[in-house]
DOTIKOL-597349 format. One record per residue (C-alpha): residue number from 1; residue in three letters; x, y, z. Coordinates in nm, 3 decimals, decimal comma. Last residue first. Example, Ala and Ser with C-alpha at 12.3 -4.5 7.8 and 13.67 -1.06 7.14 Angstrom:
// DOTIKOL-597349
<site resi="2" resn="Ser" c1="1,367" c2="-0,106" c3="0,714"/>
<site resi="1" resn="Ala" c1="1,230" c2="-0,450" c3="0,780"/>
This chain:
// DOTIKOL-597349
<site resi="273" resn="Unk" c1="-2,347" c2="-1,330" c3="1,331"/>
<site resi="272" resn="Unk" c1="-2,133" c2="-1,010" c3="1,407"/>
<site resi="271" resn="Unk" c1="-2,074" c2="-0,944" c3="1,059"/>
<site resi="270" resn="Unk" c1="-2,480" c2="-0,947" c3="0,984"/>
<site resi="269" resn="Unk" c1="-2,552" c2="-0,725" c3="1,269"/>
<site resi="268" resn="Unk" c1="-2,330" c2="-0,459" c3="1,164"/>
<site resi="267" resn="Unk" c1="-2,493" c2="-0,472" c3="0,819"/>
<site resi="266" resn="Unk" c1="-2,824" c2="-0,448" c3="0,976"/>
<site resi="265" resn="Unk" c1="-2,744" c2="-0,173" c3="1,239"/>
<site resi="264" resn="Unk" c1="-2,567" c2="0,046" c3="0,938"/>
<site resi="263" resn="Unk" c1="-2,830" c2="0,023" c3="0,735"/>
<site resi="262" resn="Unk" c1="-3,059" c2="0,129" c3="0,976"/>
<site resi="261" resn="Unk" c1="-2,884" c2="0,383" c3="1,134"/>
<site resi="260" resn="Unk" c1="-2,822" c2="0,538" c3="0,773"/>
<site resi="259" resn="Unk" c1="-3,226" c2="0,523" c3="0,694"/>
<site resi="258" resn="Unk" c1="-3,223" c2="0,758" c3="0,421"/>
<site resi="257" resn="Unk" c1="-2,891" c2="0,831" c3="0,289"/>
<site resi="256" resn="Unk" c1="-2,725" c2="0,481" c3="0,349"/>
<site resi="255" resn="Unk" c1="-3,112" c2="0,370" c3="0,221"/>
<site resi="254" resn="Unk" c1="-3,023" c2="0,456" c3="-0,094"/>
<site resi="253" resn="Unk" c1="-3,180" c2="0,235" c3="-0,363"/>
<site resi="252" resn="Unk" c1="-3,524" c2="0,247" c3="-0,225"/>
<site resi="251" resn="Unk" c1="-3,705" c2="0,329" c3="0,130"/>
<site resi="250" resn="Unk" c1="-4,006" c2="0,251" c3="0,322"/>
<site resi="249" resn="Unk" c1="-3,938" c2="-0,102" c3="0,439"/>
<site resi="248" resn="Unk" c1="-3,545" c2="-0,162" c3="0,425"/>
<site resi="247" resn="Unk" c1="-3,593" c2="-0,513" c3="0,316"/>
<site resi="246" resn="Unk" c1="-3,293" c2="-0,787" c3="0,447"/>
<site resi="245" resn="Unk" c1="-3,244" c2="-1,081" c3="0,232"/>
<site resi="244" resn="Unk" c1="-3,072" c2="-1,403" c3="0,238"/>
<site resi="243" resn="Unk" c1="-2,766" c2="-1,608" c3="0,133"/>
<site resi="242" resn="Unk" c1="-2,557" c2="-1,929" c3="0,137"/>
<site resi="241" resn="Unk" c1="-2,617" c2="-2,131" c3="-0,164"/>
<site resi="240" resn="Unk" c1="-2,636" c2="-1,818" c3="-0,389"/>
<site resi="239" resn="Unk" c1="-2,873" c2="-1,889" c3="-0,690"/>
<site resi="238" resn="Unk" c1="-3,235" c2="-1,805" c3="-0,527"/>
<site resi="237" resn="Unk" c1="-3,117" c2="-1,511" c3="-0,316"/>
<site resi="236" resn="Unk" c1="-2,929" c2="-1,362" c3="-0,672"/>
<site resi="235" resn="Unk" c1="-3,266" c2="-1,382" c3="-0,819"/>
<site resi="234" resn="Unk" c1="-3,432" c2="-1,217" c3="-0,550"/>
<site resi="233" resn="Unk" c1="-3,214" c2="-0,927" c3="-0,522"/>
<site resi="232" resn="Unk" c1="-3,205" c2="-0,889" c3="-0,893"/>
<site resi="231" resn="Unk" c1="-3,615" c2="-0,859" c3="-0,894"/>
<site resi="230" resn="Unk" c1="-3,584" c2="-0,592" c3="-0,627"/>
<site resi="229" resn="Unk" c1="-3,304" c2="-0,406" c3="-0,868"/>
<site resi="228" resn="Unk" c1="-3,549" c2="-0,467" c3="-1,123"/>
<site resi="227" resn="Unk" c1="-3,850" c2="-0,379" c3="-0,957"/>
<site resi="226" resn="Unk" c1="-3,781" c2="-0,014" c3="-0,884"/>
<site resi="225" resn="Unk" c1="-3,696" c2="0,009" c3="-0,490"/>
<site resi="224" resn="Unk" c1="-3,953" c2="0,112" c3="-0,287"/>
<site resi="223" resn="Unk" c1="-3,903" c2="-0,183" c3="-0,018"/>
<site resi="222" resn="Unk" c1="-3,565" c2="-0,127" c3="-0,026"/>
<site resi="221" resn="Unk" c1="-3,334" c2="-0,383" c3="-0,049"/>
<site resi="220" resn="Unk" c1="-3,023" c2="-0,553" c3="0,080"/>
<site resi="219" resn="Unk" c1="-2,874" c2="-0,934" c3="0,017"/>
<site resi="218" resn="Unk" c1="-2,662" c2="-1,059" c3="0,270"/>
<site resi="217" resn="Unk" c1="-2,392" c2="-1,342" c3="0,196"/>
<site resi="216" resn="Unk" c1="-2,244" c2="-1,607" c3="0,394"/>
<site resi="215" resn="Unk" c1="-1,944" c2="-1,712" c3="0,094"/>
<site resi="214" resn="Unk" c1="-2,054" c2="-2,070" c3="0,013"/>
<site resi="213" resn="Unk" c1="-1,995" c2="-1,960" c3="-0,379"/>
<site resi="212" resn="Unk" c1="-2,109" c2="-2,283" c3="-0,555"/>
<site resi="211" resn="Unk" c1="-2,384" c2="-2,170" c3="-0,740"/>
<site resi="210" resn="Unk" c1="-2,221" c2="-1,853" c3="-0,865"/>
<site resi="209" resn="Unk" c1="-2,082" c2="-1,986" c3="-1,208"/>
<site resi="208" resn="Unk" c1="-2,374" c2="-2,142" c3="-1,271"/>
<site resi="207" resn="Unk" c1="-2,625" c2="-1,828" c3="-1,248"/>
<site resi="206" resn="Unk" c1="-2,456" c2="-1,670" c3="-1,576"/>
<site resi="205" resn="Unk" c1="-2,546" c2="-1,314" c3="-1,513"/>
<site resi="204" resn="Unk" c1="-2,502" c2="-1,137" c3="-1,862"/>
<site resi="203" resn="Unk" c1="-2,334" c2="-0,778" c3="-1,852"/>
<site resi="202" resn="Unk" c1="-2,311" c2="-0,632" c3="-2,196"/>
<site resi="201" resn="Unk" c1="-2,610" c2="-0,347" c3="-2,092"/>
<site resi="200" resn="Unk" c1="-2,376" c2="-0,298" c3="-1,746"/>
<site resi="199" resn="Unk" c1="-2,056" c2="-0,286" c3="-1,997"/>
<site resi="198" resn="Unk" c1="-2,284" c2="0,011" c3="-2,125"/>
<site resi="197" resn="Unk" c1="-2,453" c2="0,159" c3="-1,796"/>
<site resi="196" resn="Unk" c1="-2,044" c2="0,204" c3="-1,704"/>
<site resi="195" resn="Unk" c1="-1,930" c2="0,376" c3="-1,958"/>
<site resi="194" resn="Unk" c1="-2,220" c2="0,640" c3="-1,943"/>
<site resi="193" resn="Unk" c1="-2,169" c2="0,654" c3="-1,539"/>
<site resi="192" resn="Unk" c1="-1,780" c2="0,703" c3="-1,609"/>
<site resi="191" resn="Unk" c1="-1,845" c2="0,999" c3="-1,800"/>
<site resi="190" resn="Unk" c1="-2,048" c2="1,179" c3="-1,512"/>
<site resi="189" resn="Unk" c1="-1,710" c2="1,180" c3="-1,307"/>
<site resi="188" resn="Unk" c1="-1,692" c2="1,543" c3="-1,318"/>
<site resi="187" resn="Unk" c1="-2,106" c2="1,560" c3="-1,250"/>
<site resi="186" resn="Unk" c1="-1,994" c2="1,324" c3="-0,954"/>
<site resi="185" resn="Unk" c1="-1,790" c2="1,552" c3="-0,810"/>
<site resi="184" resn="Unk" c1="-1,971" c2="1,864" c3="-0,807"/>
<site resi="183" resn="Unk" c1="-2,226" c2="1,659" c3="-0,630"/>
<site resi="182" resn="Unk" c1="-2,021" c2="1,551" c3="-0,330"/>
<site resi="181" resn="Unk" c1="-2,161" c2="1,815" c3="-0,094"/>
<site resi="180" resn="Unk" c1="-2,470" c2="1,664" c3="-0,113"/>
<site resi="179" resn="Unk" c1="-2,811" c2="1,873" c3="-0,182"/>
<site resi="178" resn="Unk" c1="-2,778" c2="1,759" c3="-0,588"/>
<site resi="177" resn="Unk" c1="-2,799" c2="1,422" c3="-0,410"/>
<site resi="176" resn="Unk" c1="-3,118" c2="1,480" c3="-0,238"/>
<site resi="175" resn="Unk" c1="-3,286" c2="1,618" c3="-0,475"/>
<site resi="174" resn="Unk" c1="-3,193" c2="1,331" c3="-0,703"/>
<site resi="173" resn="Unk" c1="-3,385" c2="1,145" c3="-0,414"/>
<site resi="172" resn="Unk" c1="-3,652" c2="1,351" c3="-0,422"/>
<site resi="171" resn="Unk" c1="-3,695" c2="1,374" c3="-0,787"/>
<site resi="170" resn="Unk" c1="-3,743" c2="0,928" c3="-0,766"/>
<site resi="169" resn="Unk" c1="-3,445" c2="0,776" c3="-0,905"/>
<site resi="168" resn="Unk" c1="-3,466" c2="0,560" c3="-1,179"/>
<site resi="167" resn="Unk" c1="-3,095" c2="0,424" c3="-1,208"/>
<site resi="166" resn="Unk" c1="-3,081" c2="0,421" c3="-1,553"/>
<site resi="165" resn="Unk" c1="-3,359" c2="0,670" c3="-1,689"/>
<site resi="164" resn="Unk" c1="-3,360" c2="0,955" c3="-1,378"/>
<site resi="163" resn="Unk" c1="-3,009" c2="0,870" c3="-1,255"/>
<site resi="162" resn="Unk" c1="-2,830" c2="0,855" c3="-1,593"/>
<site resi="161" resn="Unk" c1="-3,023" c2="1,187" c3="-1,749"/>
<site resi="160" resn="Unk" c1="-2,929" c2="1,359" c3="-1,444"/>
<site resi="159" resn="Unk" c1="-2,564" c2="1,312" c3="-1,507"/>
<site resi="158" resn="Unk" c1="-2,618" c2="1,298" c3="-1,847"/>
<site resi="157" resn="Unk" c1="-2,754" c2="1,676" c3="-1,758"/>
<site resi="156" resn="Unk" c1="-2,437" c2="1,783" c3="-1,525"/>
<site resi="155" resn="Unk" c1="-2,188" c2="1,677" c3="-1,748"/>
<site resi="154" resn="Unk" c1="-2,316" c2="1,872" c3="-2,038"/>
<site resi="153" resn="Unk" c1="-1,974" c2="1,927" c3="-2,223"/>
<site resi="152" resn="Unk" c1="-2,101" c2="1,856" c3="-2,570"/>
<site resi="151" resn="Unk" c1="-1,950" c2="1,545" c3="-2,592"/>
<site resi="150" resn="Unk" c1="-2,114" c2="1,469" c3="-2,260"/>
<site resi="149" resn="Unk" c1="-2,446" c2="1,540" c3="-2,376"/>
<site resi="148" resn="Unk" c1="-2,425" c2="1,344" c3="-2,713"/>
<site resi="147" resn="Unk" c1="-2,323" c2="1,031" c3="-2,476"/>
<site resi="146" resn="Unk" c1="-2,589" c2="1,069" c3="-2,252"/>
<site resi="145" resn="Unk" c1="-2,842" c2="1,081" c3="-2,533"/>
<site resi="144" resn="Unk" c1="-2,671" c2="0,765" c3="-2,719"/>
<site resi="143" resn="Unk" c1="-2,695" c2="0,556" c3="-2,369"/>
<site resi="142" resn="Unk" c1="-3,074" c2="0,671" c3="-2,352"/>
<site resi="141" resn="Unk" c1="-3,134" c2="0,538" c3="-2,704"/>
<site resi="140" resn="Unk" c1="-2,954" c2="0,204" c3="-2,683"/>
<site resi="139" resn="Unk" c1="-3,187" c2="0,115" c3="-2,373"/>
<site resi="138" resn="Unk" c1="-3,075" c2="0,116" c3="-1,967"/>
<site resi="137" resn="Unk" c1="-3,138" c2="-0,096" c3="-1,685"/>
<site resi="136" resn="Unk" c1="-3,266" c2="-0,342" c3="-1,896"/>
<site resi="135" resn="Unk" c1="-3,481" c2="-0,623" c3="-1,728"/>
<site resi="134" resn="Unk" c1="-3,542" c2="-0,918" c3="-1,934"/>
<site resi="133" resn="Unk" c1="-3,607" c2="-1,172" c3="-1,604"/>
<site resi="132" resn="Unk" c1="-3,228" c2="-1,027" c3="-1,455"/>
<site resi="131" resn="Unk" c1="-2,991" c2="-0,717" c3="-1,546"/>
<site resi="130" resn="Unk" c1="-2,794" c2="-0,686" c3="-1,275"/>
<site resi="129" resn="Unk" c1="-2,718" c2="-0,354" c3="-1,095"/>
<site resi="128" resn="Unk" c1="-2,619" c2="-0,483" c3="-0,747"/>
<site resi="127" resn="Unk" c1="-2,960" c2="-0,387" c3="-0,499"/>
<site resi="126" resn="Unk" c1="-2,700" c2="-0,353" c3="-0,183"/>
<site resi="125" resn="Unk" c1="-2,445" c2="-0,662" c3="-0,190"/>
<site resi="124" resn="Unk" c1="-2,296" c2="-0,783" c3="0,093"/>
<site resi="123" resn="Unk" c1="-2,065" c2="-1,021" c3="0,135"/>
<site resi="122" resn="Unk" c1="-1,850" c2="-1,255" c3="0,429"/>
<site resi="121" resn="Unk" c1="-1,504" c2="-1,361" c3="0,541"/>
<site resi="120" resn="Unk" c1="-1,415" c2="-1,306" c3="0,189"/>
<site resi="119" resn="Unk" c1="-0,993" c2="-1,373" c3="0,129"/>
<site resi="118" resn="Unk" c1="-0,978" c2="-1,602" c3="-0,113"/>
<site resi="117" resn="Unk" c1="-1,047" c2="-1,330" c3="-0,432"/>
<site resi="116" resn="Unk" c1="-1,147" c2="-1,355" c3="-0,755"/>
<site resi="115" resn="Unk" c1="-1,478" c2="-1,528" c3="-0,751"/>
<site resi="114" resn="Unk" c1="-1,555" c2="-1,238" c3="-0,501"/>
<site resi="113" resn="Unk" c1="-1,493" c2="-0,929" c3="-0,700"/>
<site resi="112" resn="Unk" c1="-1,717" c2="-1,043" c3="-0,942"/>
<site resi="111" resn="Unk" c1="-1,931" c2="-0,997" c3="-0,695"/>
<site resi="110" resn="Unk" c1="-1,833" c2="-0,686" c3="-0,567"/>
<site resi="109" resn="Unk" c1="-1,840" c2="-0,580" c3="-0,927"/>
<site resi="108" resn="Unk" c1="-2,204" c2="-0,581" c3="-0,939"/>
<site resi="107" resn="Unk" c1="-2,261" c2="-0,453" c3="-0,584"/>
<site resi="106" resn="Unk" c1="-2,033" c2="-0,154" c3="-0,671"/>
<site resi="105" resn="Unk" c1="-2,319" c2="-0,081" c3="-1,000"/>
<site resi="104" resn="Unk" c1="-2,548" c2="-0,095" c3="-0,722"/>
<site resi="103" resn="Unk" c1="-2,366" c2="-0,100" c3="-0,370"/>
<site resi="102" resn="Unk" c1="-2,076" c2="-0,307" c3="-0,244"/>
<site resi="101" resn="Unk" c1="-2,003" c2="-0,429" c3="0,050"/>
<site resi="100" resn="Unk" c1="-1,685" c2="-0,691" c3="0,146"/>
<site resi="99" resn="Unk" c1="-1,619" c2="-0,865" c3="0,443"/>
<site resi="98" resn="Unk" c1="-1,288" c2="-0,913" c3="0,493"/>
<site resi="97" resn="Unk" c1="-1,056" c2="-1,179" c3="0,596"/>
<site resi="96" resn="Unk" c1="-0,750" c2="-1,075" c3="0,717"/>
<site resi="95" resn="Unk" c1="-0,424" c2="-0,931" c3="0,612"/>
<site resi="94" resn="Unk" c1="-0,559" c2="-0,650" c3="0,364"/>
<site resi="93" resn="Unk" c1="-0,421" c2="-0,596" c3="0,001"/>
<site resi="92" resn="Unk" c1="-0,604" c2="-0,934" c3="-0,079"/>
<site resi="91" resn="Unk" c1="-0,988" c2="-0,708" c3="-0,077"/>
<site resi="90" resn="Unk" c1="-0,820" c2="-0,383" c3="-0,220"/>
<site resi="89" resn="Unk" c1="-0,681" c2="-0,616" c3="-0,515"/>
<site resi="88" resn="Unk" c1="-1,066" c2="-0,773" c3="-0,524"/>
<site resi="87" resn="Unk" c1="-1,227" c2="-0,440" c3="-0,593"/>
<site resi="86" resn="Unk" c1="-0,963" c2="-0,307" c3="-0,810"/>
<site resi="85" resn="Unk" c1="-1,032" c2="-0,666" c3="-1,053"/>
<site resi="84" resn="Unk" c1="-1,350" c2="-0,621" c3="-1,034"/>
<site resi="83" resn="Unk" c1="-1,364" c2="-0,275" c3="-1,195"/>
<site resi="82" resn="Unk" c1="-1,098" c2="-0,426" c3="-1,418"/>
<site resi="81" resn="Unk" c1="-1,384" c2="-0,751" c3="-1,494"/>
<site resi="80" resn="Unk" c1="-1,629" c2="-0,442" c3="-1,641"/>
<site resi="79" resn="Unk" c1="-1,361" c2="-0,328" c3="-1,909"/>
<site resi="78" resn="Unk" c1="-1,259" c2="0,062" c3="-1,960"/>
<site resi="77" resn="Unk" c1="-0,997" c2="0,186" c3="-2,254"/>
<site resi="76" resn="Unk" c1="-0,868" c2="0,534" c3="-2,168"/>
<site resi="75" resn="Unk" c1="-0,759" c2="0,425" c3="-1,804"/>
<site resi="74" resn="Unk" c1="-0,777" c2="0,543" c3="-1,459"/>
<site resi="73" resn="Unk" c1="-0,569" c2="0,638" c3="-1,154"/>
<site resi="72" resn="Unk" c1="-0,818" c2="0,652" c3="-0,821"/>
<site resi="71" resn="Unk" c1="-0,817" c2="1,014" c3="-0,592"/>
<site resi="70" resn="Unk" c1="-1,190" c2="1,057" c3="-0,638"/>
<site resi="69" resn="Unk" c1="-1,350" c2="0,886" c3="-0,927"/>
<site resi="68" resn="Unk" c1="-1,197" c2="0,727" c3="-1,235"/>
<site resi="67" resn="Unk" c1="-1,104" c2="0,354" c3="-1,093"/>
<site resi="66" resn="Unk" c1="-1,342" c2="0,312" c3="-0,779"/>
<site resi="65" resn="Unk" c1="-1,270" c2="0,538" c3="-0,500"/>
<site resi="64" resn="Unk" c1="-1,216" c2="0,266" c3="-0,171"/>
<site resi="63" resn="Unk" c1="-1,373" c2="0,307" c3="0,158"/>
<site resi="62" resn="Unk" c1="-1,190" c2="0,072" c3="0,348"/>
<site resi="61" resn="Unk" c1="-1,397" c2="0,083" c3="0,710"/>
<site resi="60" resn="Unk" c1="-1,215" c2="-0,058" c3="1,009"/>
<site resi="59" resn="Unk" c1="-1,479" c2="-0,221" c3="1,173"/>
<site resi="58" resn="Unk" c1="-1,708" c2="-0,142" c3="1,491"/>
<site resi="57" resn="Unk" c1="-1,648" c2="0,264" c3="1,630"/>
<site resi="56" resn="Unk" c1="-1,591" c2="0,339" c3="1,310"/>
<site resi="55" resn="Unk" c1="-1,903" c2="0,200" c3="1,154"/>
<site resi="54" resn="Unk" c1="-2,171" c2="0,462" c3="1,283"/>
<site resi="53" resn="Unk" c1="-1,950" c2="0,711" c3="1,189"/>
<site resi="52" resn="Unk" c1="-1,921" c2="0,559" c3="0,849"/>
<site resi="51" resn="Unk" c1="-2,312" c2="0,550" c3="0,778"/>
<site resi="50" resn="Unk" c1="-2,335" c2="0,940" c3="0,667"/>
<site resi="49" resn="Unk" c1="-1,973" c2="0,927" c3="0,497"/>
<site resi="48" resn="Unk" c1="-2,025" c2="0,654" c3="0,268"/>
<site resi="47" resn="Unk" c1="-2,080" c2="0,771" c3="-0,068"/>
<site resi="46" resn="Unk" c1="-1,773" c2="0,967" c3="0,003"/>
<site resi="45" resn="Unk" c1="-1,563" c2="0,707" c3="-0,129"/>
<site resi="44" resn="Unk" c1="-1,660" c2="0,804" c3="-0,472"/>
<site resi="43" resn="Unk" c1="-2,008" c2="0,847" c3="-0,665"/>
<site resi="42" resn="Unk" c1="-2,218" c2="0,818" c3="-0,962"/>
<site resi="41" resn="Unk" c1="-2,210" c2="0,435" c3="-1,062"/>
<site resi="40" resn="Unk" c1="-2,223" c2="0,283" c3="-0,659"/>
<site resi="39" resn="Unk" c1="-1,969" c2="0,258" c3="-0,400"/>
<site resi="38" resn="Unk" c1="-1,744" c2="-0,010" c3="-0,286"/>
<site resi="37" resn="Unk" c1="-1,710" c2="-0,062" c3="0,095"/>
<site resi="36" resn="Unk" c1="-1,420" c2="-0,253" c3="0,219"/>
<site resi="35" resn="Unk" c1="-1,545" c2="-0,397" c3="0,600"/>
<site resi="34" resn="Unk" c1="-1,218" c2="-0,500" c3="0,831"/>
<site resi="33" resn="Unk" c1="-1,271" c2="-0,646" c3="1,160"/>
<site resi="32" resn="Unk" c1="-1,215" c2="-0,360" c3="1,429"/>
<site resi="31" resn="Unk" c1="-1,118" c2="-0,002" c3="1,402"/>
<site resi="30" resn="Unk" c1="-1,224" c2="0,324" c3="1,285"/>
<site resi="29" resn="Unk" c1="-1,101" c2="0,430" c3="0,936"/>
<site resi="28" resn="Unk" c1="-0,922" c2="0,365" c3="0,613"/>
<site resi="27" resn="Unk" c1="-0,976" c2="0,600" c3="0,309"/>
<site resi="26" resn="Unk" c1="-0,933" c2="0,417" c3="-0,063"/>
<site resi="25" resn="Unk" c1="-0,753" c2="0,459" c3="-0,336"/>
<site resi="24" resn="Unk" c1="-0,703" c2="0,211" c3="-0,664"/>
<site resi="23" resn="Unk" c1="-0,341" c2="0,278" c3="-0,835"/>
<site resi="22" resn="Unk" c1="-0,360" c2="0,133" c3="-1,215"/>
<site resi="21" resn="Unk" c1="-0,152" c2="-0,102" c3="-1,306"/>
<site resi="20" resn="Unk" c1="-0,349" c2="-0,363" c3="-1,532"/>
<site resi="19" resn="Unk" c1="-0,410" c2="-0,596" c3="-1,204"/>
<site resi="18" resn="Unk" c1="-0,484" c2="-0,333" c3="-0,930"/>
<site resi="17" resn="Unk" c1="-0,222" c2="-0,126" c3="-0,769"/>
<site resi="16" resn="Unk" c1="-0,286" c2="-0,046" c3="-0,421"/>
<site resi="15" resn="Unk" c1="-0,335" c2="0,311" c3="-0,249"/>
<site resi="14" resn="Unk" c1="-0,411" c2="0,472" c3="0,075"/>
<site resi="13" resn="Unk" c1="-0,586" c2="0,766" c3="0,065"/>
<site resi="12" resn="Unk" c1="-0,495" c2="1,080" c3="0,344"/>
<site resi="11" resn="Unk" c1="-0,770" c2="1,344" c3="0,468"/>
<site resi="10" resn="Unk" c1="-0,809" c2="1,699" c3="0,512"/>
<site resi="9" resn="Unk" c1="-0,660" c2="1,871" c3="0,259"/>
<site resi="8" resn="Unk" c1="-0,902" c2="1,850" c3="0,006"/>
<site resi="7" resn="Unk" c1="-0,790" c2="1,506" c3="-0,231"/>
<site resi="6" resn="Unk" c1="-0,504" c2="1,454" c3="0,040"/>
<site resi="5" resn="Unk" c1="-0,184" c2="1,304" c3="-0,188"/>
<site resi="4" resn="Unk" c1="-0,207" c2="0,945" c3="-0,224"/>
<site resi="3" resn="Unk" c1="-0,046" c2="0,696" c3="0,024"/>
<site resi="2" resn="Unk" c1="0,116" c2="0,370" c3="-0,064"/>
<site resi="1" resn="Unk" c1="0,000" c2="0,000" c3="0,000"/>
């Protein structure tokens, strides 16, 4: 591990160098057995930072920026098992078993993640964005409109266009976001949300090459959540040998947001089980 320069002066990233090269940061904090958390499409480490006070005192959080965002190296060419790749090279970079969280797109790639890596204590994936029962999380058309706006310097609107027609968020919950201090941040890093809904479009979920993955595994999901990230949930709960679900009743796809004791309790109860 090496140490990145402070993205705003008030915090150090670690680093580790994934499989092609690239240098994958993360934050460390707290103390405890170790949790690596893996954000989702639109943000950076800082996803976390309403549930990691509530973890600090538990684990040692490893909130990693995935390759593109926050203080992470990237490339020009972009491939769905690299993102897995940086999640499982955090993951072996640390000398005991982890458990290993991952939301949306993250929750995708965490479980790649996972047939890569030996060293899963246990897994949780938050609503990962797999396309299951012909759900499409995003169509040709949408992918060409965020593409025109980003050639044409509109960050902020494929930004908006992504969460609205990809990840179907609700107005309050983009509201929500915009509200965030991170926001600027993820309109910079809009271009990795186009490149990502693509490889996510490519993505087929083979259910026999996850049938024998014993890892103890929590599925979350919001009770509000559009149906195919509900629908993935359930599929994945079907095909893992060693798995189950926990609803957040009343919310959707960001419960870390909206119900952060919550989500923090129920993962927190999971690793202590």
């Amino acid at each position: 591990m090496s140490e990145a320069p402070p993205p705003d002066g008030d915090e150090e990233l670690e680093t580790v160098t994934s499989a092609d090269g690239t240098e994958i940061a993360f934050k460390r904090m707290g103390s405890g057995p170790p949790l690596v958390l893996v954000h989702g499409t639109t943000a950076d480490h800082t996803a976390w930072r309403v549930v990691l006070p509530g973890f600090e005192e538990h684990v040692t959080g490893y909130a990693m920026d995935r390759r593109g965002r926050g203080e992470s190296g990237d490339t020009v060419e972009y491939e769905l098992e690299w993102e897995a790749e940086d999640v499982a090279a955090v993951v072996d970079a640390i000398d005991e078993s982890v458990t290993l969280l991952g939301h949306s797109g993250g929750g995708l790639f965490s479980l790649e993640a996972a047939l890569q890596t030996d060293n899963l204590h246990k897994l949780i994936l938050y609503e990962p964005a797999i396309s299951v029962d012909d759900h499409e999380f995003s169509s040709d058309e949408v992918r060409a409109e965020m593409k025109t706006l980003l050639d044409s310097g509109e960050n902020e609107q494929a930004l908006i266009l992504f969460l609205q027609e990809v990840a179907n968020f609700s107005p309050a919950e983009i509201d929500q976001l915009r509200a965030a201090p991170n926001w600027r941040d993820r309109v910079h890093a809009a271009h990795t949300a186009y490149r990502e809904s693509r490889v996510e479009a490519e993505y087929e979920f083979d259910p026999a090459r996850f049938t024998d993955m014993t890892t103890p595994t929590l599925l979350l999901s919001g009770s509000e959540s559009p149906s195919q990230y509900r629908d993935a949930v359930d599929t994945l709960n079907d095909v893992l040998p060693n798995s189950r679900i926990a609803v957040f009743d009343g919310h959707a796809h960001v419960a870390h947001y909206t119900a952060p004791e919550r989500f923090t309790d129920e993962v927190l109860t999971f690793i202590r089980e």
